[in-house]
Backbone as ProteinMPNN parsed JSONL, in Angstrom:
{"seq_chain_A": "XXXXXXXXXXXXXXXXXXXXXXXXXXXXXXXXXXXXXXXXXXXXXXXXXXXXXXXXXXXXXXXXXXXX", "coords_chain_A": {"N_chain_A": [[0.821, -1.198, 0.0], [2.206, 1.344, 0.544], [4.03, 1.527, -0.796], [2.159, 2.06, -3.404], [0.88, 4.681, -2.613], [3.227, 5.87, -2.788], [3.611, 5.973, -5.356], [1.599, 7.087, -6.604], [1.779, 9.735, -5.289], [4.105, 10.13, -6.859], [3.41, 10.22, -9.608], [1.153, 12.456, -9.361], [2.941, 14.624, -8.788], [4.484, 14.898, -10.853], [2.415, 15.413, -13.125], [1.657, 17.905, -11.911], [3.49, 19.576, -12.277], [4.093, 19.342, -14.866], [1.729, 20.859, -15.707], [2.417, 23.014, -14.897], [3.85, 24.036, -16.448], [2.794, 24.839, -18.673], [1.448, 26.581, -20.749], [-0.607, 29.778, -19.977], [-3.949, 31.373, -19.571], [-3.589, 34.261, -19.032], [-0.696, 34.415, -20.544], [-1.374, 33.8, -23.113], [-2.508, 36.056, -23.53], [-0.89, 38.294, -22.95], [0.985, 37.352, -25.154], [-0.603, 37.475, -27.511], [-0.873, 40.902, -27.455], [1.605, 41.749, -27.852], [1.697, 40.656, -30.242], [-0.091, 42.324, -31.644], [0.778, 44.568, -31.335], [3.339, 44.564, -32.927], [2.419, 43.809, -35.418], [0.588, 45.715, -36.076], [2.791, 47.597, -36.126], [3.973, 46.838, -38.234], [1.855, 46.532, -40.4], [1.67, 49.541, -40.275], [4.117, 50.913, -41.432], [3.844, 49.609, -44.115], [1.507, 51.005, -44.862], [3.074, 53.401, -45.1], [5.0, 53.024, -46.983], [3.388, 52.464, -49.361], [2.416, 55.036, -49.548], [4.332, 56.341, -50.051], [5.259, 56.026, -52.406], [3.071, 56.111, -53.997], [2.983, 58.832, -53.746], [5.915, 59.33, -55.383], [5.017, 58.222, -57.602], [2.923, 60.244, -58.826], [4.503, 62.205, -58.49], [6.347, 62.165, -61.037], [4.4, 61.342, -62.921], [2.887, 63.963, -63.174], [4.867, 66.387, -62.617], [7.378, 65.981, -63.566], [7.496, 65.878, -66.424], [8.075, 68.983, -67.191], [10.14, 69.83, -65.993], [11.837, 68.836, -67.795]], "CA_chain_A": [[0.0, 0.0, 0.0], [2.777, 2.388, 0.898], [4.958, 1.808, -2.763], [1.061, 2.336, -3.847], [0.783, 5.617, -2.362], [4.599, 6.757, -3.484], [4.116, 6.13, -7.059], [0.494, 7.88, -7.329], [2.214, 10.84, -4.909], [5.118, 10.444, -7.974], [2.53, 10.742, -10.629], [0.858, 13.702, -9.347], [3.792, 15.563, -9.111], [4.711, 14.723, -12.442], [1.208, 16.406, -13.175], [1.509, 19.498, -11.535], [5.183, 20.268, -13.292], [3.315, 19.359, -16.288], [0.712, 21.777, -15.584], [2.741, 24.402, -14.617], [4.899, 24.801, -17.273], [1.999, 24.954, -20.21], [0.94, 28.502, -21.266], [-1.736, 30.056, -19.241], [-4.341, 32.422, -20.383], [-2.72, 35.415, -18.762], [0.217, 34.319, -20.816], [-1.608, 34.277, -24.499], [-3.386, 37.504, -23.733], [0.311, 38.848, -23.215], [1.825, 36.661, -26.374], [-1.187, 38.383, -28.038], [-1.275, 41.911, -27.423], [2.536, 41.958, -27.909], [1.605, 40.285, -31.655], [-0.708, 43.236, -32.34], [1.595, 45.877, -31.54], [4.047, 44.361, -33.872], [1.525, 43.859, -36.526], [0.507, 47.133, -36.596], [3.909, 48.736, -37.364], [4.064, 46.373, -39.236], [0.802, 47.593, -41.361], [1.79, 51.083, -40.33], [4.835, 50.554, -42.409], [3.415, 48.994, -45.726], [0.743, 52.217, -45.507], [3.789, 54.179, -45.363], [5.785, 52.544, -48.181], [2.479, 52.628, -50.167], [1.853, 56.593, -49.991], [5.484, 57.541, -50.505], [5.32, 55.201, -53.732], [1.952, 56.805, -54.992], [3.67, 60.434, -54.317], [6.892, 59.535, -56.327], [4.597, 58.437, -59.25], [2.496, 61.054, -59.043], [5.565, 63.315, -59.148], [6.736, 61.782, -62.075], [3.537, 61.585, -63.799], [2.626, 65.838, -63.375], [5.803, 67.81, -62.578], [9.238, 65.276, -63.909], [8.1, 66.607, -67.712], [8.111, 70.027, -66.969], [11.562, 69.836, -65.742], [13.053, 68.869, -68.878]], "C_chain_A": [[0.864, 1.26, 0.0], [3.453, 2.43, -0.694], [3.527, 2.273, -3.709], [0.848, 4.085, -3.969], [1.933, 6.616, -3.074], [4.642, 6.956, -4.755], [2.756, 6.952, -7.031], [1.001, 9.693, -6.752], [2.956, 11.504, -5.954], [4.427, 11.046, -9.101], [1.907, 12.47, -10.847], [1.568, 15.307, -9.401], [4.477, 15.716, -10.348], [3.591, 15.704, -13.45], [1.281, 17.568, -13.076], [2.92, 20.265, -11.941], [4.797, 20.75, -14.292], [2.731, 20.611, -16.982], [1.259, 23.388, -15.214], [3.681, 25.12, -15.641], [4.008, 24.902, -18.89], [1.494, 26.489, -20.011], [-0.365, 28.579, -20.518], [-2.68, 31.21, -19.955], [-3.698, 34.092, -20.219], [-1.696, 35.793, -19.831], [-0.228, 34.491, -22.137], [-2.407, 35.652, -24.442], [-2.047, 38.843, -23.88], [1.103, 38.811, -24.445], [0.664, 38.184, -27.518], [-1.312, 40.35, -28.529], [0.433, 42.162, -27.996], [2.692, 41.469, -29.733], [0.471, 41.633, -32.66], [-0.031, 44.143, -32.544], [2.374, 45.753, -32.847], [3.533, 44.327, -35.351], [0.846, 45.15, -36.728], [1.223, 48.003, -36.763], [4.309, 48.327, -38.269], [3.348, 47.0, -40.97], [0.989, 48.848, -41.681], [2.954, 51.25, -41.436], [4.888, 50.481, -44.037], [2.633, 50.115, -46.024], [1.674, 53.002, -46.07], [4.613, 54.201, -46.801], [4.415, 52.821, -49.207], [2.11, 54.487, -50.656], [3.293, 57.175, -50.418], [5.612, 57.188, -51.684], [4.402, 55.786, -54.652], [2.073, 58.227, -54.937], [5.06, 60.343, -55.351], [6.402, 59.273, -57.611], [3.606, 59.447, -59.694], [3.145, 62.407, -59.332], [6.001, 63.182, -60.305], [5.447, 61.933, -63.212], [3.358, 63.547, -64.119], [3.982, 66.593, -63.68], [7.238, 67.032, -63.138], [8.909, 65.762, -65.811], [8.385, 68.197, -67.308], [9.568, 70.479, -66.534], [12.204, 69.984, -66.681], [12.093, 69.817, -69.618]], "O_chain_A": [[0.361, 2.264, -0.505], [3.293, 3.323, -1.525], [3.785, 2.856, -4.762], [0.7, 4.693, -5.03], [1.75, 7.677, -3.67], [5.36, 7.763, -5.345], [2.987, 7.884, -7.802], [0.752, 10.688, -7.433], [2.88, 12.702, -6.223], [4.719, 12.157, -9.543], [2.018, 13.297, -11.752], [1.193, 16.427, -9.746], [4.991, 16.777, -10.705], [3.942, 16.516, -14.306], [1.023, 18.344, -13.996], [3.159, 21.467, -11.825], [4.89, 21.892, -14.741], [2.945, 21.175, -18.055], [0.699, 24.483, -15.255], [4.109, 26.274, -15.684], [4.554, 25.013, -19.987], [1.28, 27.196, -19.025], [-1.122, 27.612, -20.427], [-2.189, 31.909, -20.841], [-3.435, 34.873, -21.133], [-1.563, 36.966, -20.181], [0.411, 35.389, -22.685], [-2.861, 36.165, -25.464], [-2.09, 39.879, -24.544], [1.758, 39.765, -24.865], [1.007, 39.268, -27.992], [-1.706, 40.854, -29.58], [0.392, 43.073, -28.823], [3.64, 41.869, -30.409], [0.344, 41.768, -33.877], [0.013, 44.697, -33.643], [2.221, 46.565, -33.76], [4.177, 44.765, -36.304], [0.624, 45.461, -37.898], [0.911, 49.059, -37.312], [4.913, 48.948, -39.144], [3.812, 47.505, -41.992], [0.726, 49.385, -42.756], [2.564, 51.826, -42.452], [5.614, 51.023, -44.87], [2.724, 50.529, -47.18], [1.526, 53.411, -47.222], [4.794, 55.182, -47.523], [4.718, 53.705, -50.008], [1.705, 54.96, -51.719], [3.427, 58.247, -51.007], [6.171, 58.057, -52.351], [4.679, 55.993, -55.834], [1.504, 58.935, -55.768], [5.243, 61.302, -56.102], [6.915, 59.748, -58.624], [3.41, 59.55, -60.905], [2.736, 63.351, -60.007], [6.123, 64.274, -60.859], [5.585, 62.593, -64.241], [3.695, 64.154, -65.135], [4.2, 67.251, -64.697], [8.246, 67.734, -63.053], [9.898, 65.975, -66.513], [9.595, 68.219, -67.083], [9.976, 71.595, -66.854], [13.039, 70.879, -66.811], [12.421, 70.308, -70.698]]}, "name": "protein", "num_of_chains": 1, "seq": "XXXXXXXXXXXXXXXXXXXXXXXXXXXXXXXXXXXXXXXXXXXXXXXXXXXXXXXXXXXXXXXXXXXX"}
């Protein structure tokens, strides 16, 4: 009964290691919010690259003859 008791005591602690080292919700609400930030300078970024791209062809289209 007692080697009974030691191995299910063993088990459970095997369990609660287990259990303690898997991601918690705390922990994806953190993973999360830290994936938005990044994703939105991300986005912020690509807007940016996008409007300085549609002012250099819009410079080129109106005012680059006029130059020569």
């Amino acid at each position: 009964m007692a080697s009974l008791k030691e191995q299910l005591n063993g088990r459970m602690d095997n369990v609660l290691t287990e259990m303690a080292h898997k991601c918690g919700v705390h922990d994806m609400r953190l993973n999360f919010k830290k994936l938005n930030d990044m994703l939105y300078i991300k986005f912020k970024q690509l807007e940016d690259t996008k409007s300085g791209l549609r002012d250099v062809l819009t410079y080129q289209k109106y005012f680059y003859p006029l130059q020569m």
